[in-house]
N, C-alpha and C positions, 0 to 999 in steps of 0.2 A: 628535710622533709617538711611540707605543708602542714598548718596545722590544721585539726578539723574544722568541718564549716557545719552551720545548721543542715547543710541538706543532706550530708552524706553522717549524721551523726550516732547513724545505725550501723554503721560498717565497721563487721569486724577484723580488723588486721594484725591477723597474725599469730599474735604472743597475748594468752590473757595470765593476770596473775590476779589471784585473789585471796587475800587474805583476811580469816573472819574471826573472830575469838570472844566469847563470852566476858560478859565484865567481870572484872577481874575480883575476886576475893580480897582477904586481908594480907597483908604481906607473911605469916606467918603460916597462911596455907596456901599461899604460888613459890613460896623458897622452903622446902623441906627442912629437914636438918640431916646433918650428913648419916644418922643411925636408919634414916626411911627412905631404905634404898628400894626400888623398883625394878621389878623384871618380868620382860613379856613373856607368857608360858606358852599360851597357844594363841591361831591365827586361824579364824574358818569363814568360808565365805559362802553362800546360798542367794541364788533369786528367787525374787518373789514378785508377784504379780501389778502388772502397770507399769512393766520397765523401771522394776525399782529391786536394787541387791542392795543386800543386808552384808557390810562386814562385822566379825565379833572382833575382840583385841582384849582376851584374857589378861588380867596382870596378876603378880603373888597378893596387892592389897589394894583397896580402891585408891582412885589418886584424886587430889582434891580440887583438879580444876581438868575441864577436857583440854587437852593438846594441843599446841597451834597448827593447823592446818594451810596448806599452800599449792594452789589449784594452779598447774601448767599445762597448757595446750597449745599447739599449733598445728601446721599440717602436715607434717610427720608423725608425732606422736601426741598422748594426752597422758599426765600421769598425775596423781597427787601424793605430796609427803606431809608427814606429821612429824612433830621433833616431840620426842621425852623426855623431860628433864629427869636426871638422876635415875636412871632406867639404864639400866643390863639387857645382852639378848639371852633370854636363857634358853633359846628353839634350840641351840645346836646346829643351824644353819644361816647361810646368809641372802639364799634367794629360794623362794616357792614356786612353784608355777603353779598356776589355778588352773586357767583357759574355762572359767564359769561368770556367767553375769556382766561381761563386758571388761570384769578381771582380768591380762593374760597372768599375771607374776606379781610376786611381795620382793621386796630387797631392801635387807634391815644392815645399817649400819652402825658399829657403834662406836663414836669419837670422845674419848674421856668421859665423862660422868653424862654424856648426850646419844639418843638411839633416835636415830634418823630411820622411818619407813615408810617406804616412797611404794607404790601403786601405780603398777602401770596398765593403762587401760585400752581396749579397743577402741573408742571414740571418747568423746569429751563430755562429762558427768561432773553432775552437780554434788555436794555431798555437808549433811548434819552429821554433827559428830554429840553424842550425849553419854553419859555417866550413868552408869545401873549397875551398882555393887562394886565389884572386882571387873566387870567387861565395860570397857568402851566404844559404846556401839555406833559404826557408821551407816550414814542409809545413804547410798549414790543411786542416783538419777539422773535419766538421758539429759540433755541439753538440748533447746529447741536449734535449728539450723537455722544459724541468721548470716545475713549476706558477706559475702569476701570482700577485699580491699578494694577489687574490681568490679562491684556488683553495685549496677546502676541505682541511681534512684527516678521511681518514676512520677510523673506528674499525670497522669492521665492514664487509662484501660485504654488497650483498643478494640472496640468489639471486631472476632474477627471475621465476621461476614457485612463488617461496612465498607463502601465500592471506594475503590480510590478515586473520589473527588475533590480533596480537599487539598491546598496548596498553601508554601508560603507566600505570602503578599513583599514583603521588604524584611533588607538588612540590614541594619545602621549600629555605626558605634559611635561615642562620644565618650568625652573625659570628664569625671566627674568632680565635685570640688573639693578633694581631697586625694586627688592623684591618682582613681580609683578609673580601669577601665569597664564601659557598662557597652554589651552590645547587646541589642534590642532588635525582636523578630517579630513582625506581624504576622498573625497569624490567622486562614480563613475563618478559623471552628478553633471554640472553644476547647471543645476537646477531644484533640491532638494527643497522641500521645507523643513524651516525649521520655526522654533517658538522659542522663546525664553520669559521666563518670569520668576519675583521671587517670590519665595513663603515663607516667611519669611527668614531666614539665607540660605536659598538653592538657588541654579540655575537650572530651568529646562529646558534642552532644547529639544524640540520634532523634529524627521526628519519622515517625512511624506511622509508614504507608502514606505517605504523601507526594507531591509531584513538588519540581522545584523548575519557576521561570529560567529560562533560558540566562536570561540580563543578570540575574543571581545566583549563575554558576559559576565562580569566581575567588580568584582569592586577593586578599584586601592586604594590604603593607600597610601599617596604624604603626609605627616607630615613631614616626613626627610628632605625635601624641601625648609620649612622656609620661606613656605607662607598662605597666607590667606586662601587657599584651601587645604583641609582637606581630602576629599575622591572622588572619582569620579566615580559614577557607572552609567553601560552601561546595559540595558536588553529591550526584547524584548517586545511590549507592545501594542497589539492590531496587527494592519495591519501597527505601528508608531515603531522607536523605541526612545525610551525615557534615554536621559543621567542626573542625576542628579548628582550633586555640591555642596558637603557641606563647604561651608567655617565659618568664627570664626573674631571676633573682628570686628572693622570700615575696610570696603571697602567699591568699586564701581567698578563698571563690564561695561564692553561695549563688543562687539562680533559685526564680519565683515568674509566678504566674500572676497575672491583672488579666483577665477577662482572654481576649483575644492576643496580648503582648504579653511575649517571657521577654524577661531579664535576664542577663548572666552580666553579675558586679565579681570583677579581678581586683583585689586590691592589694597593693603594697603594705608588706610589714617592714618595717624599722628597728634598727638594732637598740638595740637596750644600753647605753651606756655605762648602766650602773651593775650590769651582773660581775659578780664573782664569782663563777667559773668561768676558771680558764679553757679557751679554746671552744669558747660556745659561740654560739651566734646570736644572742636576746631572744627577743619574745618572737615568738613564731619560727624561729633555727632550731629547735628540739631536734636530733635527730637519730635519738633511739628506740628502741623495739617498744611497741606499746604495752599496757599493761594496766589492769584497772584495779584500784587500792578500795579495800572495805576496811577501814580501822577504827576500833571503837576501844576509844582510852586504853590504847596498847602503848606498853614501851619506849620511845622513841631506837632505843637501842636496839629493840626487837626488828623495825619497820627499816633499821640500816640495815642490821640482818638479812633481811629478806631481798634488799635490794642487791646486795653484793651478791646473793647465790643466784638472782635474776642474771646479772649482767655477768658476772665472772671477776670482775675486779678485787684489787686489794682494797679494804675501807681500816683506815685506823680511826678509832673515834674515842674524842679526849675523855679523860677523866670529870670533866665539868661539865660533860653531857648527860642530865637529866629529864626526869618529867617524862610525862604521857605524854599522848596526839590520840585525837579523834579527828580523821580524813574520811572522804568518800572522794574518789575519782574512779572515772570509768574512762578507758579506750584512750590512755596519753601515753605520751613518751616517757619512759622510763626517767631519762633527764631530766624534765621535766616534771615529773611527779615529785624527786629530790630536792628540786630547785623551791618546790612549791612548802616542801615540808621544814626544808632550812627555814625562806622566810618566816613560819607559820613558829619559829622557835627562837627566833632569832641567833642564827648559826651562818656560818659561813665554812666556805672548803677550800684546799689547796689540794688539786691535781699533778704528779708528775709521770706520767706515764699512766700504767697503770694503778695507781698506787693514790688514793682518794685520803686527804685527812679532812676530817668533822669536826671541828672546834667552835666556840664562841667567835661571834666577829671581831669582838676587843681582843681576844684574845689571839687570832692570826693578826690582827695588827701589829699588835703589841710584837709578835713572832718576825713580822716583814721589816717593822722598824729595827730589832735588833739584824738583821740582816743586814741592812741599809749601812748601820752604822758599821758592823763588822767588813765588810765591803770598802765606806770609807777609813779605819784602820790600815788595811792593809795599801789602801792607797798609797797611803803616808809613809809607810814602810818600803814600799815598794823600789828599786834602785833605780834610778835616772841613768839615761843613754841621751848622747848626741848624734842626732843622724843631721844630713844637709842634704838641700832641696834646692835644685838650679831650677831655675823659671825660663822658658821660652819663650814666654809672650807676655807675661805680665812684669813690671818693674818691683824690682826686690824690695827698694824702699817702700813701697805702696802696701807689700801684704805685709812686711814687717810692723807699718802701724797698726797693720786692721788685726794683726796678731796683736802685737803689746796695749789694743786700746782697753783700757780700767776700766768701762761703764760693761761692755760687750767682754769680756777674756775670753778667749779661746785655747789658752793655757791653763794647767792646773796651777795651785796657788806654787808651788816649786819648780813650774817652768820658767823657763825664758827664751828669747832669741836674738840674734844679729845677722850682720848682712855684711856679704863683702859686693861692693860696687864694681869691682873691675870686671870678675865673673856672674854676674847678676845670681849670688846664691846664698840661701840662707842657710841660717844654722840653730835648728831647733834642738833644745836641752830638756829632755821632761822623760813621764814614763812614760813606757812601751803602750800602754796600751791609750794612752791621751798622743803618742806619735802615731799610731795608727790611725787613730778618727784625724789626726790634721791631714795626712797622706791620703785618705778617700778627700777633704775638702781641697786639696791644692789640686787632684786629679779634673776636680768639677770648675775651677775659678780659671787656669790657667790654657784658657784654651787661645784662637786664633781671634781676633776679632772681625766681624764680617764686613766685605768692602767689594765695593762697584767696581770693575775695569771700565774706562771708554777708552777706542781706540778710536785715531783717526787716518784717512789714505789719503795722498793727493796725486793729482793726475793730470800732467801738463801733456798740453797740444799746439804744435806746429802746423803750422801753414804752408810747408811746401808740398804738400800733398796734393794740392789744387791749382800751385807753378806747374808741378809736371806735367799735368793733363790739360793744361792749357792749349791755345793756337793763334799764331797771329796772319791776319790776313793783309793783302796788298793790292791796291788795283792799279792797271798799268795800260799805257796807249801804243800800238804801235803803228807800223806803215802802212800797214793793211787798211787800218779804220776800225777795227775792231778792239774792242776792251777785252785786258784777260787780266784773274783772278789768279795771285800766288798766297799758296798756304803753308806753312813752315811749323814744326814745334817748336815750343820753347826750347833756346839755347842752340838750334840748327840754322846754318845758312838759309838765304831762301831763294826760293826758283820760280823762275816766269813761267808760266802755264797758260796756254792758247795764245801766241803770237812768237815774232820773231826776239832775240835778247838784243840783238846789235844796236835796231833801231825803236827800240823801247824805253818808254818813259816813265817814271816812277810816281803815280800819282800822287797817293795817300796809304800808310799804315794804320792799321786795326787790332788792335789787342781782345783779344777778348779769352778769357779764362776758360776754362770748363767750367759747368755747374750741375754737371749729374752724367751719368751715364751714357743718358742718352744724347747730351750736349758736345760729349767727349765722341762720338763717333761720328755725329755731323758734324763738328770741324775740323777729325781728323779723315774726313771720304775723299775720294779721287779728285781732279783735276776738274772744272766747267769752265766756259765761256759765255762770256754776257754779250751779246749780239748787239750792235748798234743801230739805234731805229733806221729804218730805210727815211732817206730824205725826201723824196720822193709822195711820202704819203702826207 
């Protein structure tokens, strides 16, 4: 959960608790002695005027400090309890029902020498508790209605018979110099109203009754940014337009006005290195129920008290926890207000579940060292196994030094190993649980190592592809007078074409190959004769 920002520092969410107590007397009259025993006789309740009820809270004798009181509300119910010290119930009963003054019912508990009596109420009331005689009187009081978790904060009125004229001008984000995302709206008029609220990981913000440019109806990807905010989209929504904000990880957001330009600054929060609790997330990870702390020089013992019946948790808390605290928080995380209170004591805590301890910081130290040490004990005790570990791809001699190297060991002081070369496999000797962490490192080292294939093809060609489809030609004389042309394929007899064989003469042979397609069908075409010019001409 986000923690609060300036603007939404009015929202209430949730869970209030409040605890208030008068300063505290001497110690001999806030610890009775075991003879001034207390017991509640009677319980009456009356309203009176101005939304104000009066409880009465008879006892057998006056008591000498009013009771600690502890105000819980949410939106189920509202109740408050008081706790008694050294208090009996002597009603004879364990629950009342009133149904007057905003009262429904009383429910008195009583746990060993402690009378717990809790009130439960129709809505959420304020409440003085004061001392007069033998009764201790409460006066509860409405609660003013202040906004929910969801309940905008606004920057602007809007009156509502002004005409929709006014628009936004631009949308721009930038990163600021602290990793901080700021998106920045120009705005025609001053004043806009605007709203502003979150809705789990989003930002919504509404501007009210306005028109939005066409060009700025859009949504924005800001990842490259390298901040908290993620997307930003602008569209038109009703007679409002509405921009949402998606951001990622721990922020906190605040958003302001200048003139005609709002602001909305997302900024990252960073974990806290140095918290001691377990399983928190630092400064701004809080992320339990809220609750607002009034403590004036109470107990410390008292305020873990209170916090443990807040959250439900088990709290042991040591013996060398002392001293008062005076705190004031309003509207933080339950966490968070413990965390605040440790520091403010110098205390530290170990969580195991549910199970919370309070101790001095030296003093869990001091607790995690002998831990440490008792842990390395049984190391040492602990019996040695040989397991062995055949390698696939890496060479046995190679991890066997990167195991046995002195500066680096990756053995405990009573491991060791060897290698047999013929099976590339080691033989590691140590304990079970120092052979397990080597068995996740040989899992990660021994892998393939990465390597390029090239192949290559070759591809031999012949030339009688271009004998076959060859032709050779022949020109020849005979009796007649006339020349004739013999054509033959390769490797075929050849024949006289246009004139007689007998008395034919063999002039000249012509080779000539094919050279395409078209080459191969004009040398291979029918028979012609070449005419002999007329002498005559």
């Amino acid at each position: 959960m986000n923690t609060p920002t300036v603007m939404n520092r009015y929202a209430w969410l949730g869970c209030t608790l409040l605890l208030a107590m008068l300063p505290p007397a001497s110690a001999a009259d806030t610890e009775p002695t075991a003879a001034a025993q207390y017991n509640i006789e009677d319980i009456s309740v009356s309203a009176a005027k101005g939304n104000v009820t009066m409880v009465k809270v008879t006892m057998n004798q006056p008591l000498t400090a009013a009771p600690v009181g502890i105000s819980l509300s949410n939106s189920d119910s509202a109740r408050i309890y008081f706790d008694f010290l050294n208090t009996s119930n002597a009603l004879g009963k364990n629950i009342l029902k009133i149904d007057e003054g905003g009262v429904r019912s009383f429910n008195i508990v009583q746990v060993g020498g402690r009378t717990r009596l809790v009130m439960n109420l129709s809505r959420p009331m304020n409440y003085v508790a004061a001392i007069e005689d033998k009764v201790v009187l409460i006066t509860l009081r409405n609660v003013v209605a202040e906004p929910t978790a969801s309940a905008t904060t606004h920057f602007a009125e809007v009156k509502p018979d002004r005409p929709q004229l006014l628009s936004l001008r631009d949308v721009e984000f930038r990163r600021g110099a602290d990793g901080e995302g700021l998106v920045q709206v120009d705005l025609s008029d001053a004043g806009i109203g605007i709203d502003v609220r979150q809705q789990g990981k989003n930002i919504v913000v509404e501007f009210i009754r306005v028109s939005l440019p066409r060009n700025l109806e859009r949504r924005l990807d800001v990842v490259d940014f390298a901040t908290p905010v993620q997307t930003i989209e602008t569209l038109t929504h009703g007679e409002n337009v509405r921009m949402v904000i998606e951001s990622k990880g721990l922020w906190e957001h605040s958003a302001y006005q200048t003139d005609t330009k709002f602001i909305l600054k997302v900024k990252p929060v960073t974990e806290d290195p140095d918290r001691l609790a377990n399983g928190k997330s630092g400064r701004g990870g809080f992320k339990g129920d809220r609750l607002s702390l009034n403590f004036q020089n109470v107990d410390v013992r008292a305020v873990l008290q209170v916090i443990a019946d807040f959250t439900g948790l088990n709290i042991i808390t040591s013996d060398t926890v002392t001293g008062n605290l005076t705190l004031r928080l309003k509207d933080v995380p339950w966490d968070q207000a413990l965390d605040i209170m440790l520091q403010a004591k110098g205390l530290g805590q170990r969580q195991v579940g549910n199970v919370i301890l309070i101790a001095p910081r030296d003093e869990i130290a001091t607790k995690e060292k002998l831990d440490l040490e008792f842990l390395q004990q049984i190391s040492d005790l602990e019996p040695i196994h040989t397991e062995s570990f055949q390698m696939s791809y890496q060479k046995a001699d190679v991890i066997r030094t990167m195991l046995a190297d002195p500066v680096q060991k990756m053995l405990s002081k009573r491991g060791s190993v060897a290698m047999d070369a013929r099976t590339n496999t080691l033989f590691v000797r140590d304990t079970p649980t120092q052979l397990e962490e080597l068995r996740k490192l040989l899992v990660k080292i021994d892998i393939p190592v990465r390597q390029v294939m090239i192949e290559a093809r070759i591809v031999e060609a012949i030339d009688t592809f271009s004998r076959n489809l060859g032709a050779r030609f022949g020109v020849q004389s005979n009796s007649a007078g006339g020349l004739g042309v013999s054509g033959t394929q390769a490797g075929s007899s050849a024949l006289a074409l246009g004139g007689s064989p007998s008395g034919s003469n063999l002039l000249n042979n012509v080779n000539m190959p094919a050279i395409g397609a078209q080459g191969a069908a004009a040398a291979l075409g029918g028979p012609f004769t070449l005419g002999q010019p007329d002498q005559n001409q």
